[in-house]
ROSE-622929 format. One line per 5 residues: for each residue x, y, z of N, C-alpha, C. Coordinates in steps of 0.2 Angstrom, whole numbers. Example, Ala and Ser with C-alpha at 12.3 -4.5 7.8 and 13.67 -1.06 7.14 Angstrom:
! ROSE-622929
66/-28/39/62/-22/39/66/-16/39 ~ 64/-11/35/68/-5/36/64/0/39
END
This chain:
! ROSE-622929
513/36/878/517/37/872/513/42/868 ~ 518/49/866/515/53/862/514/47/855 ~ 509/52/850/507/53/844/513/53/840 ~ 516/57/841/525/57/837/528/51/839 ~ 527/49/844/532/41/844/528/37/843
523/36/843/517/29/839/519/31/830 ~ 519/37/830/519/36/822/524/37/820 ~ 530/36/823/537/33/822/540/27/824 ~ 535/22/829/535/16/827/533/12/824 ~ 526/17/822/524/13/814/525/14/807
531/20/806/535/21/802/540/14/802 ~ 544/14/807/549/8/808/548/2/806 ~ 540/-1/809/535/-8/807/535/-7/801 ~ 533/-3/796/531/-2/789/537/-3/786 ~ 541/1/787/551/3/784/551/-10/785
551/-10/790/554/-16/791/549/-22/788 ~ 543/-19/785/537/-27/782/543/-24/776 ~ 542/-19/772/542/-18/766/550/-17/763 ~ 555/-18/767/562/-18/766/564/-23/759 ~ 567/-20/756/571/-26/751/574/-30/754
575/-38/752/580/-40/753/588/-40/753 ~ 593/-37/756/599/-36/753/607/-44/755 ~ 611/-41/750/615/-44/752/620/-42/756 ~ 627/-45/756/632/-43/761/634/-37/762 ~ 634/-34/754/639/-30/752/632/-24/751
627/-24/754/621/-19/754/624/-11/755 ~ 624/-7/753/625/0/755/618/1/759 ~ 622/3/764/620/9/769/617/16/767 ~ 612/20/773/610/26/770/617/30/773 ~ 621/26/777/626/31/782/633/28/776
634/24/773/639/23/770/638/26/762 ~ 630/28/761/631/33/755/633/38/755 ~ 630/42/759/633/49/761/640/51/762 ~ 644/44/765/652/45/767/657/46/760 ~ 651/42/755/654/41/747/654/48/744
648/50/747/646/56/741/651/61/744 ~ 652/62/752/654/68/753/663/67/752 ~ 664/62/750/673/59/748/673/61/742 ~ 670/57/737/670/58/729/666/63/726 ~ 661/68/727/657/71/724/662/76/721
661/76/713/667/80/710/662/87/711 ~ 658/89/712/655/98/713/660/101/720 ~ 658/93/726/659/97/732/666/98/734 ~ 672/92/729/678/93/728/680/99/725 ~ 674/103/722/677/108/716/676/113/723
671/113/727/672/120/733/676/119/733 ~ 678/114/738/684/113/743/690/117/738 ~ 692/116/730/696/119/730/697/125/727 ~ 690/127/728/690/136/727/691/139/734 ~ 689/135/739/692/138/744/696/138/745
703/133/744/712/134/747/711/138/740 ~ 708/142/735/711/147/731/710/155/733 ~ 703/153/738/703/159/741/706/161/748 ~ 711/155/750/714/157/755/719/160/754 ~ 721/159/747/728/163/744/727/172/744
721/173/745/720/180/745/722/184/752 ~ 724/181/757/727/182/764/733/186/762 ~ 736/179/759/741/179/759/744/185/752 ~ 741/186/747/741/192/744/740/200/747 ~ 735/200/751/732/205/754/737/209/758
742/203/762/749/204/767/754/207/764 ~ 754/206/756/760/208/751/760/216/752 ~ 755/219/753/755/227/752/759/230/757 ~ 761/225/764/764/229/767/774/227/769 ~ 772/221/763/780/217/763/783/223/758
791/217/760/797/223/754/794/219/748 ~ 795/224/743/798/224/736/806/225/733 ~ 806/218/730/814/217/729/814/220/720 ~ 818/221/719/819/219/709/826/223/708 ~ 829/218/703/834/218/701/834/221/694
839/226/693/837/233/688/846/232/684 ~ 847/229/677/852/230/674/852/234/668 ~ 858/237/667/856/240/659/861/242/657 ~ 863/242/651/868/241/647/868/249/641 ~ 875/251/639/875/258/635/878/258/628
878/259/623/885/258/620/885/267/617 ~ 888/269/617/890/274/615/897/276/610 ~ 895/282/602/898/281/597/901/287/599 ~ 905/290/596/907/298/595/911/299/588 ~ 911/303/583/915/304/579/920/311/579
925/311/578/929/318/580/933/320/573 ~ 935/325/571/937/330/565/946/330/570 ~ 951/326/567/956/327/569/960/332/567 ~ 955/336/560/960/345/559/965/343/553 ~ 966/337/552/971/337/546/968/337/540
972/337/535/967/335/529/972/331/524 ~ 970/326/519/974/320/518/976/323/512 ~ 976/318/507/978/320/500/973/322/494 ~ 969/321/497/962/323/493/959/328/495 ~ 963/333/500/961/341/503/953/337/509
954/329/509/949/331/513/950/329/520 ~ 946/333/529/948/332/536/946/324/536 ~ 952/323/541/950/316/543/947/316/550 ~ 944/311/552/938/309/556/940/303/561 ~ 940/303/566/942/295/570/935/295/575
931/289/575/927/287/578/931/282/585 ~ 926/284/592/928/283/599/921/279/600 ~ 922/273/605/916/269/605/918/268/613 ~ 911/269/618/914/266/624/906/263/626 ~ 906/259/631/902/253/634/901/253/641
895/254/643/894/255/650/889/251/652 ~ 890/247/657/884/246/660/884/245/665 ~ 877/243/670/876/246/678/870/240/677 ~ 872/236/686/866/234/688/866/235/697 ~ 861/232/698/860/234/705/852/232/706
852/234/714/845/232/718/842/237/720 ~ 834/237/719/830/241/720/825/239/726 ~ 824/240/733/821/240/738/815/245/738 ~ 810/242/739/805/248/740/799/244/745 ~ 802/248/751/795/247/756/790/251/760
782/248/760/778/253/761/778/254/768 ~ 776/261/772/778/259/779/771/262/779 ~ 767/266/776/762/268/781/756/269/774 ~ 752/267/771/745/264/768/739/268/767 ~ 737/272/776/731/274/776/728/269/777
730/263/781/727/257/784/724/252/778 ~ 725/254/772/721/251/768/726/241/768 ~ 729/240/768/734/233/769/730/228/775 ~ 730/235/781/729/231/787/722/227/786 ~ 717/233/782/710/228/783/708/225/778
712/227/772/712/222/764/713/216/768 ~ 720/213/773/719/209/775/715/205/780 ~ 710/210/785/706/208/789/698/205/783 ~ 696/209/778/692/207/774/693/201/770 ~ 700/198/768/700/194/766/702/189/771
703/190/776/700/184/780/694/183/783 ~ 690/189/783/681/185/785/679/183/780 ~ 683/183/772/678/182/765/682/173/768 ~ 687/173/769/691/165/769/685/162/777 ~ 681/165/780/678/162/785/671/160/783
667/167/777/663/167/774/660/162/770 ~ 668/157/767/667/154/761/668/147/765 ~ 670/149/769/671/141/775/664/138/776 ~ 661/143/777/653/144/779/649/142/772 ~ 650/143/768/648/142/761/650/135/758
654/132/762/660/126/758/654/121/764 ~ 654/122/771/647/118/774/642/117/772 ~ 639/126/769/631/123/768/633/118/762 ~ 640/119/756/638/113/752/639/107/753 ~ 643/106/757/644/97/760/636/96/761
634/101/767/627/98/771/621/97/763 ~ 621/100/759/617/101/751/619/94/749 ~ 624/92/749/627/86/746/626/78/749 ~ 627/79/756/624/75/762/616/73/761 ~ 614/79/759/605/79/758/603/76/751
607/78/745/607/75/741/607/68/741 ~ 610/64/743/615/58/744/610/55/747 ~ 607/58/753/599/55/755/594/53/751 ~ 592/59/749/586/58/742/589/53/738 ~ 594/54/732/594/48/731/592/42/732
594/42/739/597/33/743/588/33/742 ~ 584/37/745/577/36/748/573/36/740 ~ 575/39/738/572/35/730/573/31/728 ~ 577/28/728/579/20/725/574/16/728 ~ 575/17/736/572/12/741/563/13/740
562/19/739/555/20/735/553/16/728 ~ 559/19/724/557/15/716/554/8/716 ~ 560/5/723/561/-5/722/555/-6/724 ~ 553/-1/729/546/-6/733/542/-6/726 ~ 540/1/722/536/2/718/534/-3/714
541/-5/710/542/-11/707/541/-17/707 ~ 540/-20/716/540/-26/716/530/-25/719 ~ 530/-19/720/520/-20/719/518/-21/714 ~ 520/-18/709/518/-19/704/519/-25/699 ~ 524/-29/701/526/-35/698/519/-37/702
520/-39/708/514/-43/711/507/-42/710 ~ 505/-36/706/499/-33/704/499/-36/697 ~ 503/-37/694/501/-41/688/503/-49/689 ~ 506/-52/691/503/-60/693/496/-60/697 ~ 492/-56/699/485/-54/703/485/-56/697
484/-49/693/478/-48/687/479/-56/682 ~ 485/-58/683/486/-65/678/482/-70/682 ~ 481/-70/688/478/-78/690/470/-72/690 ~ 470/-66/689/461/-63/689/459/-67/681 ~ 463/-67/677/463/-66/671/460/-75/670
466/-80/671/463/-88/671/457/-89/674 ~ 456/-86/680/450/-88/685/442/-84/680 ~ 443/-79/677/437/-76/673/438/-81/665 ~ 442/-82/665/441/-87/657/439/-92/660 ~ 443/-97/665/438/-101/668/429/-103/668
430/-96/672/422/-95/671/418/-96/667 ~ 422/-94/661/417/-92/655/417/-100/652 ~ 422/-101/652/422/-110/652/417/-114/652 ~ 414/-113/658/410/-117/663/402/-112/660 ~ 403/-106/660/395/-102/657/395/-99/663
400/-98/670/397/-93/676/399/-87/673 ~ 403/-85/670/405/-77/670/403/-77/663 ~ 405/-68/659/404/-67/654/411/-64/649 ~ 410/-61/642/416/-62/641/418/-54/640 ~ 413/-53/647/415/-43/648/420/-44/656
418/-49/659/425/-51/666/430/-51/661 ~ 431/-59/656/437/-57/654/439/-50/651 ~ 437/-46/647/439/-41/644/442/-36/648 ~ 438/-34/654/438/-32/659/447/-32/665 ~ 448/-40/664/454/-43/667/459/-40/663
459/-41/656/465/-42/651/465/-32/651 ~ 460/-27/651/464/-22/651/466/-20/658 ~ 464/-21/660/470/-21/668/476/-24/667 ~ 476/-28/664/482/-33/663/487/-29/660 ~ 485/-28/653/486/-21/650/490/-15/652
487/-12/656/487/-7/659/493/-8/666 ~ 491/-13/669/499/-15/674/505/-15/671 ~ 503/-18/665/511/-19/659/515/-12/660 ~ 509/-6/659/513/-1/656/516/3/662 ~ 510/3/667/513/4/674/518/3/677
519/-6/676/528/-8/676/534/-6/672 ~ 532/-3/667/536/1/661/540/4/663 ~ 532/10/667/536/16/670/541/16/677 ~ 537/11/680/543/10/687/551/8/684 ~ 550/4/679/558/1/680/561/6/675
558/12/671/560/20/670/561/23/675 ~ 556/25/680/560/28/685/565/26/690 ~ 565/18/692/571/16/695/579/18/690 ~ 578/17/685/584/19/681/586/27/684 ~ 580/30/682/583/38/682/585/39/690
584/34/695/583/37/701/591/33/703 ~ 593/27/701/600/24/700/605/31/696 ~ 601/35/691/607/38/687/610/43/689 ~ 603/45/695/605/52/700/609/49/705 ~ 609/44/708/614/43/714/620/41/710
620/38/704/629/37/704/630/43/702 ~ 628/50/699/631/54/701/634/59/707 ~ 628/57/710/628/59/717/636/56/721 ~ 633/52/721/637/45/729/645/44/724 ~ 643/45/716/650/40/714/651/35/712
646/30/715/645/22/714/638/20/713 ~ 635/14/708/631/10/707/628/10/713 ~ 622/9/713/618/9/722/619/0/721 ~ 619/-4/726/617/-10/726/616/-12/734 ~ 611/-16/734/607/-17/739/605/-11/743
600/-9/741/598/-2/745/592/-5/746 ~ 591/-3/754/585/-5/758/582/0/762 ~ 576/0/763/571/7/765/574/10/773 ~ 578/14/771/581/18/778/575/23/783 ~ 578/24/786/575/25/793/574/32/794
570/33/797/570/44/797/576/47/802 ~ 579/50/800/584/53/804/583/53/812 ~ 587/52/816/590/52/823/592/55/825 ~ 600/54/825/604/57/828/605/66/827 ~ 605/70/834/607/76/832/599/79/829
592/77/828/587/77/829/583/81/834 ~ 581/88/832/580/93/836/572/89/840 ~ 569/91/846/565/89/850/558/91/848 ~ 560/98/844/553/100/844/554/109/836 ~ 551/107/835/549/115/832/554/121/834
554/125/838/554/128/840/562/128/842 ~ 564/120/845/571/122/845/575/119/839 ~ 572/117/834/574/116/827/574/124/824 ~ 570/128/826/571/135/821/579/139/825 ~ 576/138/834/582/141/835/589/138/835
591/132/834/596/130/830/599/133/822 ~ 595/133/819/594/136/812/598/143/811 ~ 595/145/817/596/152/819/603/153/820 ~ 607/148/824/615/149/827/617/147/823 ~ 615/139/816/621/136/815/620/134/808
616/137/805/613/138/798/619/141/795 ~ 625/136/791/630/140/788/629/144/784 ~ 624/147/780/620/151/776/621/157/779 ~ 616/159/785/616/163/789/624/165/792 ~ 628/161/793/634/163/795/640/164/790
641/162/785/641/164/777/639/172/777 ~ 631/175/777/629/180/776/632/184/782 ~ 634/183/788/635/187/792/643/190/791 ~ 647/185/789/655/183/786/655/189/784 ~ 650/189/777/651/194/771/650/200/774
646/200/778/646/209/782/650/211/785 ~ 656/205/788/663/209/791/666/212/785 ~ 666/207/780/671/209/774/669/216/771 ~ 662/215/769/661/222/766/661/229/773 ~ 662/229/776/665/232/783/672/235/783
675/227/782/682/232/780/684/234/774 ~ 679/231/770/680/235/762/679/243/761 ~ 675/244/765/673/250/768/679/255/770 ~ 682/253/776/690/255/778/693/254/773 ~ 694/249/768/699/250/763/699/257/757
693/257/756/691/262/753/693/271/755 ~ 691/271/761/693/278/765/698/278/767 ~ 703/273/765/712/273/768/714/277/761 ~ 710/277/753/715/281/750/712/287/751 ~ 710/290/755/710/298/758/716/300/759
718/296/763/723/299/768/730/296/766 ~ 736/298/769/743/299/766/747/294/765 ~ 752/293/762/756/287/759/763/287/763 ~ 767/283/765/773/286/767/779/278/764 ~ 782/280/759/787/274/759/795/274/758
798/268/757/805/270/756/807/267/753 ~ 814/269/747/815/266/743/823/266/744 ~ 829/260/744/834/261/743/836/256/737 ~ 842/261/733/845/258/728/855/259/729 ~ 856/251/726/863/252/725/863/248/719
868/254/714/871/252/708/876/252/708 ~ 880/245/704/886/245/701/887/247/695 ~ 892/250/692/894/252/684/900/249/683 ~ 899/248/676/907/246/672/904/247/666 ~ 911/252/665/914/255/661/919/253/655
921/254/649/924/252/645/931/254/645 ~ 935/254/644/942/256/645/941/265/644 ~ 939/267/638/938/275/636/934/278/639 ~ 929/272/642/923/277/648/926/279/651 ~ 921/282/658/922/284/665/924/279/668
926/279/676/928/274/678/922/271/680 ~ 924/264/683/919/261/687/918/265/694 ~ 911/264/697/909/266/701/903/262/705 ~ 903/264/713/896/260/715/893/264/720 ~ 886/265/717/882/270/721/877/268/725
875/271/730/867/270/732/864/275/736 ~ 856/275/738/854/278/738/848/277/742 ~ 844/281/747/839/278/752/836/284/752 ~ 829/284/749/822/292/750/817/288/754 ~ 815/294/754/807/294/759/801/296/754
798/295/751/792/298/750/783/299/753 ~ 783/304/752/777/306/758/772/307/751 ~ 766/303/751/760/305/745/755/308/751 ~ 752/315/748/745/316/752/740/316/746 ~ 735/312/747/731/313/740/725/321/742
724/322/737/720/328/737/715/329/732 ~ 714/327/727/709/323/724/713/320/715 ~ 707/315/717/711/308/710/704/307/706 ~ 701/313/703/694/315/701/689/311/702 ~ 688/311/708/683/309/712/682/300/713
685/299/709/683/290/708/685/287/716 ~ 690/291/721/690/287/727/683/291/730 ~ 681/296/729/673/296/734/669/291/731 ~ 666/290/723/662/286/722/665/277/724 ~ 670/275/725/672/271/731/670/269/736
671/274/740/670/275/747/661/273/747 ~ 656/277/743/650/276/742/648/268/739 ~ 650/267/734/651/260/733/650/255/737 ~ 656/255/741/658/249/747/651/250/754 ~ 652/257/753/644/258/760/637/254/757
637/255/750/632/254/749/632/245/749 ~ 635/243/746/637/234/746/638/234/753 ~ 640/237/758/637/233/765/631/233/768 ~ 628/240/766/621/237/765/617/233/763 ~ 620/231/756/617/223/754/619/218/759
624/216/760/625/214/764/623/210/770 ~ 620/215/773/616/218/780/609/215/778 ~ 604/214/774/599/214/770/600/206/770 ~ 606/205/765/608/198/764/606/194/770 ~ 608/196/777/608/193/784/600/191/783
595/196/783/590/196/784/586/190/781 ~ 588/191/774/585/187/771/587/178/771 ~ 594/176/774/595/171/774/591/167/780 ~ 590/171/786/586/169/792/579/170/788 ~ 575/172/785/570/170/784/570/167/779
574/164/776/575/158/772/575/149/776 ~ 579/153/780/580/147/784/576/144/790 ~ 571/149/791/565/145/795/562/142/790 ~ 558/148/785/554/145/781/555/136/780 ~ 561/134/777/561/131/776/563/124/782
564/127/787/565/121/795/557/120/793 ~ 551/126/796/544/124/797/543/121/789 ~ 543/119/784/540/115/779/544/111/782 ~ 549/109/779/553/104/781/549/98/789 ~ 547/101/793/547/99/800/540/96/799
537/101/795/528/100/795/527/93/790 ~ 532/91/785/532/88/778/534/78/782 ~ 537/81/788/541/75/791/533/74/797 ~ 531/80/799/524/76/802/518/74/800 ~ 519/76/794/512/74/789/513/67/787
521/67/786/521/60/782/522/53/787 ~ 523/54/795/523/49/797/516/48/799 ~ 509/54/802/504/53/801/500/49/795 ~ 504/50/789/501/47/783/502/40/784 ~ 509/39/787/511/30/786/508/27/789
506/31/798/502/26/802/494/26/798 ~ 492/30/796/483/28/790/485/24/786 ~ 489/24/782/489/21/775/489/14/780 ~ 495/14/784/496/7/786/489/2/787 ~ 485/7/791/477/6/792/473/3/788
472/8/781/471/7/775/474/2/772 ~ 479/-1/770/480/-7/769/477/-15/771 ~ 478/-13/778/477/-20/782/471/-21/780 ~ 465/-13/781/458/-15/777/455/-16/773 ~ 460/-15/766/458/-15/761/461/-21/758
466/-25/761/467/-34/760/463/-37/764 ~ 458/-35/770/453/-40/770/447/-39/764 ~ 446/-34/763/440/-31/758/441/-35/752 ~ 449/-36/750/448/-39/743/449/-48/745 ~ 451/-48/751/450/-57/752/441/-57/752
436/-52/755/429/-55/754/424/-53/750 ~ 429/-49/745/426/-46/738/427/-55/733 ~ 433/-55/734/435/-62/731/432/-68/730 ~ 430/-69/738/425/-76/739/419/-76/738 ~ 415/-67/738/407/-67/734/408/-65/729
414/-65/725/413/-62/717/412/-72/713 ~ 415/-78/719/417/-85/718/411/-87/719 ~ 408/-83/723/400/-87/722/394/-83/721 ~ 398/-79/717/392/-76/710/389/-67/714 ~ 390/-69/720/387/-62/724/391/-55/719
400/-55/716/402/-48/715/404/-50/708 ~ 406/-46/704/409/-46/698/417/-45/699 ~ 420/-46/693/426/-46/689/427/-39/692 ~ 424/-35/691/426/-26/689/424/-25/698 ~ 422/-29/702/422/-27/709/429/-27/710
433/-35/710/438/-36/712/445/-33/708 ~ 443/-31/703/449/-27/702/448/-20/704 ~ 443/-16/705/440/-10/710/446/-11/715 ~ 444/-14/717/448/-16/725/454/-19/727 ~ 455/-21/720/463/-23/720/467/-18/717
463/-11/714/467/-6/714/467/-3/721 ~ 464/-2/722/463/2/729/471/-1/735 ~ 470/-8/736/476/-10/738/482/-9/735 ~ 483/-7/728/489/-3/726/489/0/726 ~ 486/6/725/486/11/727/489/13/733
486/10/739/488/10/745/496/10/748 ~ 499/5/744/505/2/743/509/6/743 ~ 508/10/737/512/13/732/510/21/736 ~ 505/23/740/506/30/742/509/26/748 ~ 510/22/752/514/23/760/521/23/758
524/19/752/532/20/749/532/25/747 ~ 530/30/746/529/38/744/530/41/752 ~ 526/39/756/527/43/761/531/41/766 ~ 533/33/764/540/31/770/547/37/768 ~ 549/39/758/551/40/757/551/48/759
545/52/760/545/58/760/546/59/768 ~ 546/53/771/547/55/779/554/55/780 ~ 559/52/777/566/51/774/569/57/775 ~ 567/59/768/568/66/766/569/69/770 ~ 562/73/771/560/79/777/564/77/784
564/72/784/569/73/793/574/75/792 ~ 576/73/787/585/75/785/585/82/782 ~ 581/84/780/577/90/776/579/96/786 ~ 576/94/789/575/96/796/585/97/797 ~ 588/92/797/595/92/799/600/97/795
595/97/791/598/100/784/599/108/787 ~ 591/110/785/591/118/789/593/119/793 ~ 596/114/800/597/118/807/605/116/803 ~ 609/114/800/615/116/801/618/109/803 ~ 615/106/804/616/100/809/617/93/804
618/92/800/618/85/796/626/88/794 ~ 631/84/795/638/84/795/639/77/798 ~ 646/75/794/648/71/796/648/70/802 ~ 652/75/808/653/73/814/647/72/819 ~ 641/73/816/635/71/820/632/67/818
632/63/811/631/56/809/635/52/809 ~ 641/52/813/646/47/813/647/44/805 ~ 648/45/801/649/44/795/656/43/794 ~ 658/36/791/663/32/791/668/36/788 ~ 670/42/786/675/46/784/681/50/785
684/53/784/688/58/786/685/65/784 ~ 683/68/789/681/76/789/685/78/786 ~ 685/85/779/688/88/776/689/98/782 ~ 696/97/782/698/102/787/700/107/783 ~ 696/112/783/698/118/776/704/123/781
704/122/786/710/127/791/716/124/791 ~ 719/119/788/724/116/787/727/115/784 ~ 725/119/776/728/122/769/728/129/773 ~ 722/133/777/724/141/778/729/141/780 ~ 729/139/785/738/138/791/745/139/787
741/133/780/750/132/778/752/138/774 ~ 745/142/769/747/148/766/747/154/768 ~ 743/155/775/741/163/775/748/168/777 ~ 753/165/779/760/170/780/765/168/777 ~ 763/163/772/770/161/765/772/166/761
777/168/763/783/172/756/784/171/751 ~ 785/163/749/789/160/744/784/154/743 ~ 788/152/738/786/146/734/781/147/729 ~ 779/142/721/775/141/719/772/135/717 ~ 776/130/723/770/126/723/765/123/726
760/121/728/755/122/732/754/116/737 ~ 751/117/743/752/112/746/752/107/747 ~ 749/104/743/749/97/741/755/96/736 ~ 760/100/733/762/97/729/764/98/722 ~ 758/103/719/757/104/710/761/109/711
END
């Protein structure tokens, strides 16, 4: 048996002496995660900036549809005329003519040729709707991990808590057995004093544990959604659990939504690139119009016209703002490009800590474990020669901290071993619902794309609003 499975079965034995008791209705570490990644309002709020961003397909496609609009407009028209006569006061008389016109009709206008800028606005905004898909995992898997840490601090908190309750009934029965003493004239009245500041001093200890249990319940019901109840010291990550180093980095490498996010972005800033250098080159579109008129009895008559042009745009310069464009978009796919780099050496870094934090800490569990069993014999025979005068008061609480200590560093490192596995899952891409079997329904972000990216009409939204 390797070293890595001995100190994974002593992880197990430890996880199982030291487990809370739970009841029926215990949460699970696999049915927190199922909460968190259902109800978490952040990772709710991706999800809907991405069906916000898939509406960008669908705009992007607009540049090569018709444009419809309906054009009416109405005239009134006065005239005053000198009829030549003149009345009885020598002066010419005047008749005013009033006529009323108006015309509506439809205006057609479709682009037939761009300079390719429509074709790849819309290929850009579909790797950004790919890029963000990528982006929309890494936060699920962020959130999955969250949802862990929580659970595993809780589960760290309670043990903390219940050593430390049982560290002050010790110091309460250290504290009667050294009064006892003094009773009788075997001890002095520096054991007791000696008992009572430890006594003391565990009070405030337990102060602070049932403080950080609070705070560490306040981060999972934000996380998860719900009150944790019955949380029990969970197990180091399994399933979907890389073999080794080396093929944990190179999964990272394939399946790290980060990494594939960054690479997304470099299609798009690629064809933002072509969109740019399409307004060099020439326009070509067409526009037909039919008008109706109606006329007022004195107007002209009614009539219905239309009308079909071509227009040819060649640009030739638009004071330079399209080169500084063109330069622009070059330079942001460079970044880009850079981005890639940087997201791969992000994401080893963080497999090898991650990988390294999860073998130190089961190495730790199988010592401490060690450490423990030695250090409750040491205080059972600290005890009995402190009973027959051979040790003092201040040996055996010496050594009865030592034994919490102990306690309290292996619940630190069951928890960090927690962590860091899933930490491991996390980097390579791999902690998602469908690899932990988690009690849910998978969120399908290609099944709002589907319903928007070639819709014409409507404004209301998939679901409904």
């Amino acid at each position: 048996m390797s070293s890595l499975r001995r100190t994974a079965l002593a992880l197990a034995l430890a996880s199982a002496l030291l487990a809370m008791p739970c009841n029926v209705s215990a949460e699970t570490l696999a049915g927190a995660m199922a909460k968190a990644y259902q109800n978490n309002p952040d990772l709710n709020a991706a999800r809907a900036s991405l069906r916000a961003i898939d509406e960008n397909v669908t705009i992007a496609k607009a540049g090569m549809r018709p444009r419809v609009s309906l054009v009416t407009q109405s005239e009134l028209n006065r005239t005053n005329l000198d009829i030549g006569q003149r009345n009885i006061f020598g002066a010419r008389g005047k008749r005013r003519t009033e006529s009323f016109t108006s015309s509506y009709g439809l205006t057609i206008t479709q682009q037939i040729f761009d300079g390719f800028q429509t074709l790849y606005r819309v290929k850009a905004a579909e790797a950004n709707v790919l890029a963000n898909r990528e982006s929309l995992r890494a936060n699920e898997i962020s959130i999955l991990l969250a949802a862990v840490e929580s659970y595993a601090n809780i589960a760290r908190d309670q043990q903390i808590l219940v050593i430390r309750k049982q560290n002050i009934a010790f110091l309460q029965e250290q504290l009667k057995a050294a009064g006892a003493r003094l009773d009788v004239g075997e001890g002095t009245r520096t054991d007791v004093s000696l008992a009572e500041a430890d006594l003391a001093a565990a009070r405030a200890l337990l102060t602070a544990a049932v403080s950080q249990l609070k705070q560490s319940e306040a981060a999972y019901v934000q996380i998860v959604g719900e009150m944790p109840k019955g949380i029990k010291q969970p197990a180091a990550a399994k399933k979907a659990m890389p073999a080794s180093l080396d093929q944990a980095v190179a999964t990272g490498m394939r399946e790290n939504p980060n990494i594939l996010a960054a690479m997304r972005s470099v299609d798009a800033a690629g064809y933002n690139v072509k969109v740019a250098e399409g307004t060099m080159l020439p326009g070509v579109s067409l526009q037909g119009d039919v008008y109706k008129s109606v006329n007022s009895e004195e107007g002209p008559a009614d009539n219905l016209s239309s009308s079909l042009s071509a227009r040819l745009t060649v640009p030739l310069y638009q004071g330079g703002a399209e080169y500084g464009q063109i330069r622009q978009a070059k330079e942001q796919l460079g970044q880009r490009q850079i981005l890639v780099d940087s997201a791969r050496m992000d994401v080893q870094r963080t497999i090898v800590s991650a990988h390294a934090q999860f073998e130190a800490s089961l190495t730790s569990i199988s010592a401490i474990g060690a450490q423990i069993e030695a250090a409750n014999m040491a205080l059972e025979g600290v005890i009995e020669e402190r009973n027959v005068g051979q040790r003092t008061t201040l040996d055996v609480l010496n050594v009865q901290q030592n034994v919490l200590d102990a306690r309290e560093d292996l619940a630190i490192s069951q928890r960090n071993a927690v962590v860091a596995s899933y930490s491991v899952l996390a980097a390579t891409g791999s902690l998602t619902v469908r690899s932990q079997d988690l009690d849910v329904a998978e969120y399908r972000s290609e099944v709002h794309y589907e319903a928007v990216k070639d819709k014409w009409f409507g404004l209301r939204t998939v679901d409904g609003r």
